[in-house]
MMTF fields as JSON, N, C-alpha, C and O atoms, coordinates in Angstrom:
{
  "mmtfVersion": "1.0.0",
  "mmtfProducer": "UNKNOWN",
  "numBonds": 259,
  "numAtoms": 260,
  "numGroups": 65,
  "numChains": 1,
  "numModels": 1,
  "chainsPerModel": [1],
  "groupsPerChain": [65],
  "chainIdList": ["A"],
  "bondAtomList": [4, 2, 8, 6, 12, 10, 16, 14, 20, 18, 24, 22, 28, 26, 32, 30, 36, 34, 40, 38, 44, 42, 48, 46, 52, 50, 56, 54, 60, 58, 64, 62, 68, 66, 72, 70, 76, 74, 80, 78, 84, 82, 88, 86, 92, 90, 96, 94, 100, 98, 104, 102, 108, 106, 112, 110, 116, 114, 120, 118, 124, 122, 128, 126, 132, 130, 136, 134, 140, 138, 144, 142, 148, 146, 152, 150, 156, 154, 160, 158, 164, 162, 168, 166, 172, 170, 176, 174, 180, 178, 184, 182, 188, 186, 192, 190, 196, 194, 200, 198, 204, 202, 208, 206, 212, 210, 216, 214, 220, 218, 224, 222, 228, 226, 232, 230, 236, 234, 240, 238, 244, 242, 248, 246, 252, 250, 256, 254],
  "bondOrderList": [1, 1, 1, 1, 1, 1, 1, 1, 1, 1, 1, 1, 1, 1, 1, 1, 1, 1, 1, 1, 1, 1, 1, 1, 1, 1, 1, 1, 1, 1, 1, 1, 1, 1, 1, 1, 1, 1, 1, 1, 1, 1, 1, 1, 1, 1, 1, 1, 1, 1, 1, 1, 1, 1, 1, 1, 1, 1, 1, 1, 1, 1, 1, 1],
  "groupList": [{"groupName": "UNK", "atomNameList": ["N", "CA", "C", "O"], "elementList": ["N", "C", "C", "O"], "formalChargeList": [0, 0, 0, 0], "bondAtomList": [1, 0, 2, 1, 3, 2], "bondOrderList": [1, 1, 2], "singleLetterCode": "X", "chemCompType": "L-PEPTIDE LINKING"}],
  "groupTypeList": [0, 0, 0, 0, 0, 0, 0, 0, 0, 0, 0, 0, 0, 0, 0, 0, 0, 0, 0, 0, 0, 0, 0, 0, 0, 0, 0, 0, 0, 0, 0, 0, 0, 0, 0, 0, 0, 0, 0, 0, 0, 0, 0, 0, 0, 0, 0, 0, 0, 0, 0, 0, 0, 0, 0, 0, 0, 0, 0, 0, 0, 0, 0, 0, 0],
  "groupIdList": [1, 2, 3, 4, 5, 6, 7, 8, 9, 10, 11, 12, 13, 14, 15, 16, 17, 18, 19, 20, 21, 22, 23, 24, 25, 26, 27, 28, 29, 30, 31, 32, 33, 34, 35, 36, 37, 38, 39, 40, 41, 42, 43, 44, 45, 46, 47, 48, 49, 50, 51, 52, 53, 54, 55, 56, 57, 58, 59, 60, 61, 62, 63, 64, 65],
  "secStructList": [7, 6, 6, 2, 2, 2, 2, 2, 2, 2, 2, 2, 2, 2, 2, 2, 2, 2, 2, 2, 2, 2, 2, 2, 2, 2, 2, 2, 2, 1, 7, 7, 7, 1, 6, 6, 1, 1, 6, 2, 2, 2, 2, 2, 2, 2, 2, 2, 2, 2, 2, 2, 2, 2, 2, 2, 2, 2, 2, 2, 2, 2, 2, 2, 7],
  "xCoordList": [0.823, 0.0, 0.869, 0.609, 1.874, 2.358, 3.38, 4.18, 3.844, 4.433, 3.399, 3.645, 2.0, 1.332, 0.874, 0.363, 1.091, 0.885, 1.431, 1.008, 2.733, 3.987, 3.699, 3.41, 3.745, 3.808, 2.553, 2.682, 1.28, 0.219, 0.942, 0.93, 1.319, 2.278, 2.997, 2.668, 3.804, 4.935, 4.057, 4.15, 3.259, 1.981, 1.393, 1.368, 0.929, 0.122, 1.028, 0.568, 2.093, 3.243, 3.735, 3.93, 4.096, 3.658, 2.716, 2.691, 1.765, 0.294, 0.193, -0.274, 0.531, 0.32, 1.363, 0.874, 2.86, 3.786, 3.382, 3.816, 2.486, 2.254, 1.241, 1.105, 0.443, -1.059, -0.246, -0.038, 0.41, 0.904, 1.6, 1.694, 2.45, 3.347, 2.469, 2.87, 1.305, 0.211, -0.636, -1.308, -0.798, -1.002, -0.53, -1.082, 0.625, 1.905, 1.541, 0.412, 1.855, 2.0, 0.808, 0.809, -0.171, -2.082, -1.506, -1.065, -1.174, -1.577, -0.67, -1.19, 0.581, 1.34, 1.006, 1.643, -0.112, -0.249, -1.541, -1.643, -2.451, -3.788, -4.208, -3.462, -5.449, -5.838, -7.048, -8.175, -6.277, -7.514, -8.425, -8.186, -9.575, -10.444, -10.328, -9.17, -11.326, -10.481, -10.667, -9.874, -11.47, -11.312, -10.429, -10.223, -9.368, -7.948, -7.113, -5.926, -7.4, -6.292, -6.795, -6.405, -7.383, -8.531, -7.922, -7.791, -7.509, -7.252, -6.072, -6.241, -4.903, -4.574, -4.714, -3.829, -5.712, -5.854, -6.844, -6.991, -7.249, -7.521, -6.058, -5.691, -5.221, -3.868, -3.39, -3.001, -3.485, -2.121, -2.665, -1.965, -4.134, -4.74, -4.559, -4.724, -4.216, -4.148, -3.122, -3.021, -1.696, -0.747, -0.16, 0.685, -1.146, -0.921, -1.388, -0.817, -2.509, -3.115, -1.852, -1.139, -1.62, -0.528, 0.57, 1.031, 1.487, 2.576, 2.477, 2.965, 1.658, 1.148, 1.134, 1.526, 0.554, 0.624, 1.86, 2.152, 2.638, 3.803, 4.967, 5.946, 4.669, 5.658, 4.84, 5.623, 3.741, 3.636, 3.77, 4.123, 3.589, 3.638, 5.649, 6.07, 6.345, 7.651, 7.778, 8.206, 7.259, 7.942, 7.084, 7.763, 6.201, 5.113, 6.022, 6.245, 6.397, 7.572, 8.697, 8.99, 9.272, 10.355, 10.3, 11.324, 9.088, 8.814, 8.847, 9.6, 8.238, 7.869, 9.197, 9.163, 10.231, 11.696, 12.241, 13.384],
  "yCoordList": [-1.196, 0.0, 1.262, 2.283, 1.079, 2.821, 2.83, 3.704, 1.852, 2.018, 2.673, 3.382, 2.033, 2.507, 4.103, 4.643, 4.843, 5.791, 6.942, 8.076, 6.311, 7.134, 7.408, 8.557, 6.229, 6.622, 7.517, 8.415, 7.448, 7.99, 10.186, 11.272, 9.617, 10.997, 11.621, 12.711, 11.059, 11.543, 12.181, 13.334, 11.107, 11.264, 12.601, 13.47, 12.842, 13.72, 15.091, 16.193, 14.974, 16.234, 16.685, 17.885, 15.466, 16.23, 16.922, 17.547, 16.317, 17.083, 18.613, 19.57, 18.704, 19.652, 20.949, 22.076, 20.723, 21.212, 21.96, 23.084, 21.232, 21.301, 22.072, 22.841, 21.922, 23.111, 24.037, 24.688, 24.578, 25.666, 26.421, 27.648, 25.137, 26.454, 26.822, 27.713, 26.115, 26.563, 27.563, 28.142, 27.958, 29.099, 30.097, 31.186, 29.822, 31.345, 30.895, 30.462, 30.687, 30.97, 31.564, 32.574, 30.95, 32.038, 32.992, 33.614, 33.682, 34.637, 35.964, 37.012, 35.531, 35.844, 36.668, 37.654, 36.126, 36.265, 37.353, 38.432, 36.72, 37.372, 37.526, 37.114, 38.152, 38.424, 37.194, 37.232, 36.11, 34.494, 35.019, 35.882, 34.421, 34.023, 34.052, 34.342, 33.799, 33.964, 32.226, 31.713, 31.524, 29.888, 29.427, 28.236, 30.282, 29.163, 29.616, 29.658, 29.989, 30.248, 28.894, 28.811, 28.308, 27.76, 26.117, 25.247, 25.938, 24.749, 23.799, 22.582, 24.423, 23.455, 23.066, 22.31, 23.333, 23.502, 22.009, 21.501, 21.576, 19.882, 19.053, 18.304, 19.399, 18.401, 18.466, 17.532, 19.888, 20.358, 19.599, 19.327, 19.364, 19.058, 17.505, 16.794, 16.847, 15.581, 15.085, 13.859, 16.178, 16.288, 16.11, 15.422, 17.21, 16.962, 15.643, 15.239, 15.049, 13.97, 13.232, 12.899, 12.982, 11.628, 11.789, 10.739, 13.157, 13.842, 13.182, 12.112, 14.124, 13.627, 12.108, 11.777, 11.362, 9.625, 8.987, 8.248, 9.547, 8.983, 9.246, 8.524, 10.531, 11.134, 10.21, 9.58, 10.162, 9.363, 8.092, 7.456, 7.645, 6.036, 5.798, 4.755, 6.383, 6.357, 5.981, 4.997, 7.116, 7.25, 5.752, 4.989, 5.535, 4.534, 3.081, 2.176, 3.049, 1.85, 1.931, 1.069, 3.027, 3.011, 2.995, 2.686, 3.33, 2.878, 1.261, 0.708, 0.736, -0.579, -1.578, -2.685, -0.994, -1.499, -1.636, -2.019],
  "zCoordList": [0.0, 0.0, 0.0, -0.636, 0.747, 0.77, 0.068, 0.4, -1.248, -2.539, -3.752, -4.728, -3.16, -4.076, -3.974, -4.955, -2.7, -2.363, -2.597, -2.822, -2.476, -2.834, -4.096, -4.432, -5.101, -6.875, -7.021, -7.854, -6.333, -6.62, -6.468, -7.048, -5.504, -4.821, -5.902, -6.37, -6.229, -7.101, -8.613, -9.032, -9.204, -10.452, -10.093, -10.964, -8.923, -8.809, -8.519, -8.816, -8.034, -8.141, -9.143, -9.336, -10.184, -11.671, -12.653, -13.713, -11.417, -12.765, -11.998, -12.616, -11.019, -9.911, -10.419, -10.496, -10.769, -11.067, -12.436, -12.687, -13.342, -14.544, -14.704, -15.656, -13.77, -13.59, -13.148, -14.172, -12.225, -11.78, -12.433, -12.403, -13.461, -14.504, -15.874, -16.622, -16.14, -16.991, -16.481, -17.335, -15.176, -15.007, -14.849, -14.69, -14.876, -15.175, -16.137, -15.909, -17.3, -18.685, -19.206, -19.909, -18.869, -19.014, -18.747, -19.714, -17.053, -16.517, -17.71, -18.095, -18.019, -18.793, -20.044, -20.416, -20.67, -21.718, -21.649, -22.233, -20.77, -20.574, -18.878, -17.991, -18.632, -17.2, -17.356, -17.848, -16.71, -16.709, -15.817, -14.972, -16.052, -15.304, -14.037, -13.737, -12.685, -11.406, -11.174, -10.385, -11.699, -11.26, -11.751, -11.521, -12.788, -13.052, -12.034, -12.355, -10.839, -9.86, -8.656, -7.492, -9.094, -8.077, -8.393, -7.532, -10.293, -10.456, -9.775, -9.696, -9.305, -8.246, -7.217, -6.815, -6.415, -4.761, -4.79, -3.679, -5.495, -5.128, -5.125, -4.22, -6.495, -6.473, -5.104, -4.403, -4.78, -3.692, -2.194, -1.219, -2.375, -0.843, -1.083, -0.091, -2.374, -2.199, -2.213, -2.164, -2.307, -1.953, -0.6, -0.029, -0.323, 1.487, 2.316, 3.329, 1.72, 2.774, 2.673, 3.621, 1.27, 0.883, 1.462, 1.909, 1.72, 2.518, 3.772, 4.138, 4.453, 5.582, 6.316, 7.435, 5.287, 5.197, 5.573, 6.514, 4.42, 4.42, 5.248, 5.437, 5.767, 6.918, 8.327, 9.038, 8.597, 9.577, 9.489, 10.482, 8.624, 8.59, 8.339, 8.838, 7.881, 8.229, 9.927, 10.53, 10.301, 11.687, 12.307, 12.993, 12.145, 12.943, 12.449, 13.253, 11.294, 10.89, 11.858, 12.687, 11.663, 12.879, 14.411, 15.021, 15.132, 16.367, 16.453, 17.255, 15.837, 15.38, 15.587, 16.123, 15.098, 14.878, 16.552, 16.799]
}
């Protein structure tokens, strides 16, 4: 499970990285919309749960030891 979590992690830090620099490049060109400022804040929160996950479940492995 928390191999699969991780890769889910990493997948989703690229799409995340990729929305963010597509909205510099909009904002760049033109004055977007105000909901394309809005489009990463699901990646970034599913960023965090998975962060979160994996920083505790590290440490909860190593008590364990």
């Amino acid at each position: 499970m928390g191999g699969r979590i991780r890769q889910l992690h990493r997948w989703t830090s690229m799409i995340f990285t990729l929305i963010v620099v597509g909205v510099f490049v909009v904002q760049a060109f033109t004055m977007p919309p105000q909901w394309v400022y809005f489009l990463p804040l699901p990646f970034l929160f599913f960023l965090m749960l998975t962060g979160i996950y994996m920083f505790v479940s590290h440490y909860r492995r190593a008590a364990r030891s």
